[in-house]
C-alpha positions in Angstrom: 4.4 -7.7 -2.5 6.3 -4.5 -3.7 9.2 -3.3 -1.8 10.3 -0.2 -3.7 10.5 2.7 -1.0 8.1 4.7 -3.7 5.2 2.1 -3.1 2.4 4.3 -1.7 -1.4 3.3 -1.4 -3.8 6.7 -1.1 -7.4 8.3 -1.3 -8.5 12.4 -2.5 -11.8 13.0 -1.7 -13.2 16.5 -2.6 -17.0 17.6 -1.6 -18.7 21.2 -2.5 -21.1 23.1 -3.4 -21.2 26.8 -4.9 -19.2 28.6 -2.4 -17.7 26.0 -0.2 -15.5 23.4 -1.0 -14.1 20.8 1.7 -11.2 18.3 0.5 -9.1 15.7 2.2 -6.9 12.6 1.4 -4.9 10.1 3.2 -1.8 8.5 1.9 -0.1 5.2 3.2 3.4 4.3 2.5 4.3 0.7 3.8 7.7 0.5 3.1 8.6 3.9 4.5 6.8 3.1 7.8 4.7 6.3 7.2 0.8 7.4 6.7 0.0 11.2 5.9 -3.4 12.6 6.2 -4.5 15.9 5.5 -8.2 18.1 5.5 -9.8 21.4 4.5 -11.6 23.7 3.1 -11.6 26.5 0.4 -14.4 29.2 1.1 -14.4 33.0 1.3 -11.5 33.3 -1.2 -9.2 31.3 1.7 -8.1 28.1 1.5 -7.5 26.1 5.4 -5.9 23.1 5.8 -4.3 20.6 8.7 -1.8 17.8 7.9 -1.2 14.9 10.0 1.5 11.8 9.8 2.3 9.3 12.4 4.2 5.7 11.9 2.4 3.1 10.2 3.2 0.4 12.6 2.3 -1.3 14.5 -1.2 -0.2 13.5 -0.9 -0.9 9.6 -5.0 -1.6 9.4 -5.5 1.5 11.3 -7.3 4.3 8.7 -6.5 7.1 10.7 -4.0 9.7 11.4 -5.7 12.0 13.9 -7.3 14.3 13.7 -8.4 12.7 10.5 -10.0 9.3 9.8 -11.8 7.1 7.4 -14.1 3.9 7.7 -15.4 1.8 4.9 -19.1 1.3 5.9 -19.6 -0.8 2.5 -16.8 -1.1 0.1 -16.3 0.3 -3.1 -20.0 2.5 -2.1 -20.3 3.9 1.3 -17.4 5.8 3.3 -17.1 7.9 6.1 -14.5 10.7 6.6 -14.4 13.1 9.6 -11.8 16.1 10.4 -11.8 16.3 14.0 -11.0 19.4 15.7 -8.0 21.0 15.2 -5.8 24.3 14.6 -7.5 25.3 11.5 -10.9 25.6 12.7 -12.2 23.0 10.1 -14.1 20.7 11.1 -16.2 17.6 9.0 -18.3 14.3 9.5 -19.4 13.3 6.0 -20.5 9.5 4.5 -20.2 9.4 0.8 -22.6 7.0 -1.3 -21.2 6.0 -4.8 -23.4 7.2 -7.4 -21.8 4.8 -10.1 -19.7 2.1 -10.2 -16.0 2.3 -9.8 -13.8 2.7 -13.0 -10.6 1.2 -12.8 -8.4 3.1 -15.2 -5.4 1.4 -17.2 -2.3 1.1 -15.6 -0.2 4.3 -16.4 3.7 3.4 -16.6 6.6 5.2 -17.0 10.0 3.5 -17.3 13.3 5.9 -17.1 16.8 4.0 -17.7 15.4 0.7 -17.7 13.9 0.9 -14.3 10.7 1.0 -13.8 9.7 4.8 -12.5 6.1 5.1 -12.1 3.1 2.2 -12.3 -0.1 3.9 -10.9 -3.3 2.2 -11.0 -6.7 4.1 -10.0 -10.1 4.0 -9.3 -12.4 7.0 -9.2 -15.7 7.4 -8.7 -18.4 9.7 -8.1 -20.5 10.4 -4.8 -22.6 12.2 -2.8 -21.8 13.5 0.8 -24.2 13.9 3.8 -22.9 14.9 6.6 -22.0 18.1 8.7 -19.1 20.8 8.9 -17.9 23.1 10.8 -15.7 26.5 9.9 -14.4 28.6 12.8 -17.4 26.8 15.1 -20.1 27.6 13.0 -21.9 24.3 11.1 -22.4 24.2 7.5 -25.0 21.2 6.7 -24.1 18.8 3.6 -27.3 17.4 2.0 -26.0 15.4 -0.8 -23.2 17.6 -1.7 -21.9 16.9 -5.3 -18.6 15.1 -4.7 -15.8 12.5 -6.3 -12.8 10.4 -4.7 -9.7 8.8 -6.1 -8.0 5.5 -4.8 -4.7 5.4 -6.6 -1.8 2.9 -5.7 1.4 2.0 -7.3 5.0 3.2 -7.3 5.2 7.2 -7.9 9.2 8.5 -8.1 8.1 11.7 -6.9 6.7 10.5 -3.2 9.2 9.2 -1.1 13.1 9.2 -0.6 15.7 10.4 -3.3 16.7 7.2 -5.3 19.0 8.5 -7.7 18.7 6.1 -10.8 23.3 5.4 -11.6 24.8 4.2 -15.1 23.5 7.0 -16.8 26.9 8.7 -16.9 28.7 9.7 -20.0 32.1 7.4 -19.8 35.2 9.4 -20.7 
């Protein structure tokens, strides 16, 4: 288990076509006791998005953070995202199926000082989405949109608190 307050475990997912382009992510950070989500769209020339957070416990298992939410239907193939309603007038229900295998990428690490400052590891892989959406109350239908998502986890130093990194000052 990893401890280091910069630990974070989190998903992008991006689904278009020519003139629209719906996105949305989650982001779970155990040792801060925090999840993020956020959804939207790009369309028009304007881009629209909510963001959500609540406490991770005592739901840790729980892949939501209204109004957005995930379910794995099969894993590593079929997932389901949906953007309930909310401010921004964007609204989705979309189940991607993995086109190709996941591709776990090599570990990318970054040591600063002798401490280790960044060890991401990732898998992406491309989709299709089916589904429905909604902009401003009208639908927009998504037959097999072109789309790709991102599961990255590991310990980023730019998401979380400050940690300065000390005994890097000149002595005099």
């Amino acid at each position: 288990t990893n401890t280091d307050p910069h630990f974070n475990d989190g998903y992008y997912v991006v689904f278009f076509q020519r003139d629209v382009l719906f996105f949305c992510g989650m982001r779970f950070y155990p040792n801060n006791n925090v999840v993020d989500g956020f959804g939207g769209v790009v369309c028009r020339g304007e881009q629209r998005m909510v963001r959500a957070s609540r406490a991770m416990w005592p739901k840790p298992g729980d892949l939501s953070v209204q109004p957005m939410e995930m379910e794995v239907l099969e894993p590593l193939k079929r997932v389901r995202w949906k953007l309930g309603p909310n401010p921004c007038g964007v609204e989705f229900n979309v189940v991607l199926d993995g086109l190709s295998p996941i591709a776990l990428e090599v570990a990318d690490s970054q040591w600063r000082h002798g401490r280790l400052y960044n060890h991401v590891l990732r898998y992406p892989q491309v989709c299709r989405a089916t589904g429905t959406g909604r902009i401003d109350g009208g639908e927009v239908a998504i037959d097999r949109w072109a789309c790709t998502r991102d599961h990255s986890w590991g310990v980023r130093a730019s998401m979380g608190p400050h940690v300065p990194i000390r005994g890097t000052e000149a002595s005099t």
